[in-house]
N, C-alpha and C positions, 0 to 999 in steps of 0.2 A: 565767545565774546570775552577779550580781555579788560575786566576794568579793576582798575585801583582802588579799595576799600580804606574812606577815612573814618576813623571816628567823629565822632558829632559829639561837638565842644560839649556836652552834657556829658560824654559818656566819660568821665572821668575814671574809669580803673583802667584805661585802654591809651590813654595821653602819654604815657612814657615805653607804650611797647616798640619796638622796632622788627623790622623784618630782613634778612640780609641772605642773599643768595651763598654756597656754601664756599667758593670758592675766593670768595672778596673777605671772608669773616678768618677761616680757618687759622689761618699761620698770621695773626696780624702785627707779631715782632719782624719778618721779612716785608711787611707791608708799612713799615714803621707809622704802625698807626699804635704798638706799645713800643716805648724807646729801651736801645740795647742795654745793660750796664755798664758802663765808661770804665778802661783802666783808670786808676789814679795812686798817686804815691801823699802821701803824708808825712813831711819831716817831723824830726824831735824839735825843732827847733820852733815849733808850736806850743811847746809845752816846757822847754827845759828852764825857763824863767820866767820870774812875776809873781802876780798874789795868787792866789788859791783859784780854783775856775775847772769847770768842766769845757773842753774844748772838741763839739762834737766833729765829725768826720762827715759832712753833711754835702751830697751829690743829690740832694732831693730835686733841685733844677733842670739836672740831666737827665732826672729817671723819671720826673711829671707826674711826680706825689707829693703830698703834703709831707712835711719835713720834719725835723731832721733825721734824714734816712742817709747811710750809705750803699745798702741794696732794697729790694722790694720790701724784703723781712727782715732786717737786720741794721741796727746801728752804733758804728763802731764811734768810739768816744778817745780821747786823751784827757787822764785828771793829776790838777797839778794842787797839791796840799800843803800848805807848809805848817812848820809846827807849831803847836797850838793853836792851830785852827781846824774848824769842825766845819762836814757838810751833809747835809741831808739829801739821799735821791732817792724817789720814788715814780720810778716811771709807768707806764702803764703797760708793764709786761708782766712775761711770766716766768722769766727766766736772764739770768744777771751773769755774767761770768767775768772774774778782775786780773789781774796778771799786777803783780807787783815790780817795778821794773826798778823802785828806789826808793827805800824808807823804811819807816816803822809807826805802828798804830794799832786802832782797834775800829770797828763794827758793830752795831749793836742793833739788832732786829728781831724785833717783838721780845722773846725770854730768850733769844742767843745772845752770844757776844765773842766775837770771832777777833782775836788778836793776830797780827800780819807783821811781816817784815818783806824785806828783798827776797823776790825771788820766788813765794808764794803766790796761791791759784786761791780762789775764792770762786762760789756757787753761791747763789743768792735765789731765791724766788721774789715774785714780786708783790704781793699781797699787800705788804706791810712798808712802811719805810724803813730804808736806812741810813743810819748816824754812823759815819764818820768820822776821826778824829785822829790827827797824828800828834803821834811824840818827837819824829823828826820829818824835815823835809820831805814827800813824798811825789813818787809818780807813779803813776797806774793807767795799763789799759782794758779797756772798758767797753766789752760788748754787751747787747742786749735786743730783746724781739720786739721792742714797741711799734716797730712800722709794722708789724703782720696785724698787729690787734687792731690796729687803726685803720689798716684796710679792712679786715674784717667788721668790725665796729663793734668792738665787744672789749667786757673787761676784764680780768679772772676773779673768781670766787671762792677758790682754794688753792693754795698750796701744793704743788706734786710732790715736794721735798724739801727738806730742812737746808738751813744755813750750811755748806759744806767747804772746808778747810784740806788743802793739800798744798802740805807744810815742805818748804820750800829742799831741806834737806832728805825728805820724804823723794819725793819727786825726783831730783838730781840724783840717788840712789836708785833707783828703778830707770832711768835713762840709760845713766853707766852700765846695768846692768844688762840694756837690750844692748849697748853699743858693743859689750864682751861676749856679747853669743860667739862662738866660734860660727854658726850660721847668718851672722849679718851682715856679712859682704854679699848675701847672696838674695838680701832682700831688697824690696823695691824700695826702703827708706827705713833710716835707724830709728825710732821715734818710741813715745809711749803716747796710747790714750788715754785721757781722764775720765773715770767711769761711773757711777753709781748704781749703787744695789737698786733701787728705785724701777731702773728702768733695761732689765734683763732681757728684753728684746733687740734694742739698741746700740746697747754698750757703750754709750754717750754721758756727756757730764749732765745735760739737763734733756728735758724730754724733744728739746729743741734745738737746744746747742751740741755743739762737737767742737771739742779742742783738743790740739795736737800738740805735743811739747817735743822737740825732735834736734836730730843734729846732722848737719850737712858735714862728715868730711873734709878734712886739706885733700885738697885731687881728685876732691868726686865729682859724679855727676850722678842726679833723679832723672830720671831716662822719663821723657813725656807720658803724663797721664791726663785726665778728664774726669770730670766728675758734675751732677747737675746741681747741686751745691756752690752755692756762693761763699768763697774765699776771701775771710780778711785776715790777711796776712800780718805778723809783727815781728819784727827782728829784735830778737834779745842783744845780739851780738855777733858781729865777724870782720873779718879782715877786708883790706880791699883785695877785690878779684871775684869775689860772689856777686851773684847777678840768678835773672829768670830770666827765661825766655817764653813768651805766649802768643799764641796765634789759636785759630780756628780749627787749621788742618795740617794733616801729615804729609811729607813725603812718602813717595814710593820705600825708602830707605829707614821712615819712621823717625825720621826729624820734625821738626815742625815746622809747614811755610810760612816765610815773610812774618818771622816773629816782629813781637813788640817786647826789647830789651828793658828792663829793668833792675839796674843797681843798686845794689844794697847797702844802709848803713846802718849802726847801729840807732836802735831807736825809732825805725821808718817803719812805718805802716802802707799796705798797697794793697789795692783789690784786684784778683783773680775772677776773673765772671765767669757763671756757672758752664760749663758743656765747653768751654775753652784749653786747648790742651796749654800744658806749661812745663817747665823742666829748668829744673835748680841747677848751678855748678858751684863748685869752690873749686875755682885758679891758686888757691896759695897753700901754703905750707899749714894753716892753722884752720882748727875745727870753726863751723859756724851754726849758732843756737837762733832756730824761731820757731814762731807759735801761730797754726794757722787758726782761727774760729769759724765756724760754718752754721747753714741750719740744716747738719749735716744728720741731725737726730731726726728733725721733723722727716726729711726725704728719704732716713732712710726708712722710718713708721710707714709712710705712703708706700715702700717699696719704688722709691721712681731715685735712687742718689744715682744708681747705674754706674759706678767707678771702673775703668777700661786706663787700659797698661797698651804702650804702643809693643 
């Protein structure tokens, strides 16, 4: 005899259970009962004038979370400072990572104080706030893991790592110097990662984040890869003739089908969804510099980032 068991309005620890056969539940992103992550591009022209403002990068409407999010976990930002003005952000993460894209200033969090210009990387944890403050005009971008806390509903209560500083001629020295391997025509992309001793499992900047500082070639191409990490993309700088290319799947030939074209300009920020193949080119004569961010630290702890080369 089949009958349907309800609870009885008394039994209240039983009022929000559900029961769902396995087949209707399993895969509920092909059942779009969770929504996909939407390409999106984000011009400079968000941020390259005006008063001082954090200008988040916010698809919370597409993705059916509370906001401002631009993937599940992850929310990318553009910040516009100008001099002598100061900003305080203390979001409720646990991990902050900045990209100087123009200017000059300082930081200051809890007993650090991290002075910046063009061109420098910034690590922040989120514990504590931080201050802000330029001496020139500034702009910065601005990742951070608020929407994973938020889903989870939790706060942090420590620290995994100090304020961290990668000084902008730091950096651009160690790029050059993977871009002179005599082995880096033979690798799947010129790049450096930013690291911390902190987290030796990983090799990531925060226990969560992954950023990549890299260089596309005049006449190259990044031959399609994937990864289940979500991609937000920034362009430092390039010519016109760079561009993505992103779709789902391969050809037989290992192109990618019925991509979705993406244009680059300097200053554009775009998201790559995770498990999506993608593949960079530079059509012109001159190099092209971006920075991807990921929570590419968190998936690869879980063991699930799975990064595959067509």
């Amino acid at each position: 005899m089949n009958r349907e068991f309800k609870p009885e309005p008394t039994d209240a620890n039983q009022l929000d259970a559900e029961y769902f056969e396995y087949s209707k539940a399993a895969n509920p992103i092909s059942a779009n009962l969770t929504t996909r992550i939407p390409y999106h591009s984000f011009p400079a022209s968000l941020y390259d004038r005006g008063p001082s403002r954090v200008v988040p990068l916010d698809l919370s409407d597409a993705l059916g979370c509370e906001g401002p999010a631009t993937g599940p976990g992850l929310c990318a930002n553009f910040i516009r400072l100008n001099a002598g003005d100061a900003l305080t952000l203390q979001p409720n993460a646990t991990s902050q990572v900045f990209y100087v894209i123009s200017g000059e200033g300082a930081v200051v969090q809890g007993e650090h104080e991290v002075h910046w210009s063009t061109g420098c990387f910034i690590a922040l944890p989120g514990l504590e706030a931080a201050h802000w403050r330029a001496l020139q005009d500034a702009r910065l971008y601005y990742v951070h893991d608020e929407p994973l806390l938020r889903y989870l509903g939790v706060k942090p209560v420590t620290d995994r790592f100090a304020p961290t500083l990668y000084p902008a001629a730091l950096a651009n020295a160690k790029l050059r110097e993977a871009a002179d391997d005599p082995r880096a025509q033979d690798r799947s992309r010129i790049s450096i990662l930013l690291g911390n001793r902190n987290f030796p499992q990983t090799r990531t900047v925060t226990h969560v984040l992954w950023a990549m500082y890299g260089i596309l070639p005049a006449g190259s191409v990044q031959k399609p890869h994937r990864h289940q990490s979500i991609a937000l993309d920034f362009i430092i700088d390039c010519p016109v003739g760079c561009y993505s290319l992103v779709g789902t799947e391969l050809e037989a030939d290992g192109q990618i089908r019925n991509p979705v074209r993406v244009d680059w300009a300097p200053g554009l920020a775009f998201v790559t969804p995770p498990g999506y193949w993608h593949a960079h080119f530079n059509e012109s004569d001159t190099e092209a510099f971006l920075i991807p961010i990921q929570d590419a630290g968190l998936q690869t702890y879980l063991r699930a980032l799975d990064i595959r080369f067509s």
